[in-house]
N, C-alpha and C positions, 0 to 999 in steps of 0.2 A: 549381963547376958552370958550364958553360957552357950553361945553361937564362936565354934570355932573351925580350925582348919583342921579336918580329918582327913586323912590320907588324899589330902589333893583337893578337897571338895568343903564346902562351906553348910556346916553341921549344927544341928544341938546335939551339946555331948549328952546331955540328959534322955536324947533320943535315939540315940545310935549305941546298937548292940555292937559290942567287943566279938563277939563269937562273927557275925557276920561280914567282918572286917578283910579275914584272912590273917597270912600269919604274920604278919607287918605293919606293924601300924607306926603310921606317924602323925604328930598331934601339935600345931602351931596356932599361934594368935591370928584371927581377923586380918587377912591383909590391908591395908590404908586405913588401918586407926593406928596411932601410937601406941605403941607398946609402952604401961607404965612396970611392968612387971610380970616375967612368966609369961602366962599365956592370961594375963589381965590387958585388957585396952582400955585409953583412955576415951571414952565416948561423950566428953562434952560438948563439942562441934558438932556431933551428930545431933546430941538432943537439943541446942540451938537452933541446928535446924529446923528440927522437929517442928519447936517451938513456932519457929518464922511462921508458919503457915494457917495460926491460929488452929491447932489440932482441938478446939471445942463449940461447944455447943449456942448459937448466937442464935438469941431470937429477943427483940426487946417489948413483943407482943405482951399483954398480960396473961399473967399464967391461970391457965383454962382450969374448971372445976375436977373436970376429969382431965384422962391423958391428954396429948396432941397425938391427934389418931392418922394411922397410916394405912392404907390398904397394904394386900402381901405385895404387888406388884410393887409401888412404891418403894418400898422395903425391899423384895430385890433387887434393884436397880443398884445399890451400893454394898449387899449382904457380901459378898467376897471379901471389901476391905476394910472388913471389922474383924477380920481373921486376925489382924497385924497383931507381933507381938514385941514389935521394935527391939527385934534381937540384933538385927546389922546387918543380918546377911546379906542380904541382896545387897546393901548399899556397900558393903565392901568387894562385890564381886562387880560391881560397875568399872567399867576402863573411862568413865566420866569421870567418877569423882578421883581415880588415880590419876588422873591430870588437871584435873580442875579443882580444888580445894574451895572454890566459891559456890561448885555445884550442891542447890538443895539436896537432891540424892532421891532416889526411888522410895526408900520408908515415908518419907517425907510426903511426895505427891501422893500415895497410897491411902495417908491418913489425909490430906486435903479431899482425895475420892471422896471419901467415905460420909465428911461432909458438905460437897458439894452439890451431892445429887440427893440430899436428904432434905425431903420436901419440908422440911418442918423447921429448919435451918435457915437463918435468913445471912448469912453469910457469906455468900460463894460468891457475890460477885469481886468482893472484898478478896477474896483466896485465889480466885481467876487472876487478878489483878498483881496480887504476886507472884504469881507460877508463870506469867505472860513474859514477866522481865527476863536478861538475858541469862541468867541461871539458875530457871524453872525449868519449864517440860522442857525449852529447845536446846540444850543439852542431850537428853538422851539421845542416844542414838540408834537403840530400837536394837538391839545385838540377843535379849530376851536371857541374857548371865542374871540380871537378878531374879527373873521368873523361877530359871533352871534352881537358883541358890535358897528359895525361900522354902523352911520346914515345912512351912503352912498352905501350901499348895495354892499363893492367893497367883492369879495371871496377875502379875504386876505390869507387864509390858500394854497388856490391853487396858489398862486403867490410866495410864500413863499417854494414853492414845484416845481416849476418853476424855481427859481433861484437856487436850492440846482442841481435840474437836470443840470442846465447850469455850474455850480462851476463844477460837476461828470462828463459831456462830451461832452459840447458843447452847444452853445445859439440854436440850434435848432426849 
């Protein structure tokens, strides 16, 4: 990832103009990932996480002749968090995962979203079922740092408030 710490605020350096910056810049690693070096983090806890949450595609139906067809509405219901690009940002700007190391973390629920509410997906209640236990959704604390911190402009706090309502009574 090239998600870092720019002048105070959690970046892609790839996307952040120099010139817009002013005339001070300052430029550090991802807070709460280990530093293996420089401004490299070591992001394998994160991508465990990741992982935890079965971030693919379940369906053990037989595979149809044509697509498995969606309408647009269906399709938007979860279109925002396909944005992710599992850079970290959000999840190192979380005050969760800075005390909590067991915490999933926001990229994590974000990519669970995406396939819980995909009607084509026969998984969620499987991903429900992890995100329920005590460090899934009820961890966050709804403070909206990793919404502020994400390049991609996904509402990660409302998706994350999405899945605690579906854990509470249904994918709705």
């Amino acid at each position: 990832s090239d998600a870092m710490l720019i002048n105070g605020r959690n970046r892609l350096a790839c996307k952040t103009r120099v010139d817009q910056l002013g005339t001070r810049i300052s430029v550090a690693p991802l807070p709460a990932f280990p530093v293996l070096k420089d401004l490299i983090v070591d992001q394998d806890a994160f991508f465990a996480k990741h992982r935890s949450i079965q971030p693919w595609f379940i369906n053990e139906t037989p595979e149809p002749a044509r697509e498995r067809r969606q309408s647009p509405a269906e399709r938007a219901r979860y279109d925002d968090t396909t944005k992710c690009i599992l850079c970290g940002a959000c999840t190192s700007s979380c005050p969760s995962i800075w005390s909590n190391e067991g915490y999933v973390g926001p990229a994590a629920i974000v990519n669970a979203h995406r396939f819980i509410f995909d009607t084509r997906d026969h998984g969620a209640e499987e991903r429900l079922e992890i995100l329920s236990d005590q460090e899934g959704v009820w961890r966050c604390r709804t403070i909206f740092n990793c919404t502020d911190a994400c390049p991609r402009g996904i509402n990660i706090t409302r998706a994350i408030l999405e899945v605690t309502q579906a854990i509470q009574g249904g994918r709705g």
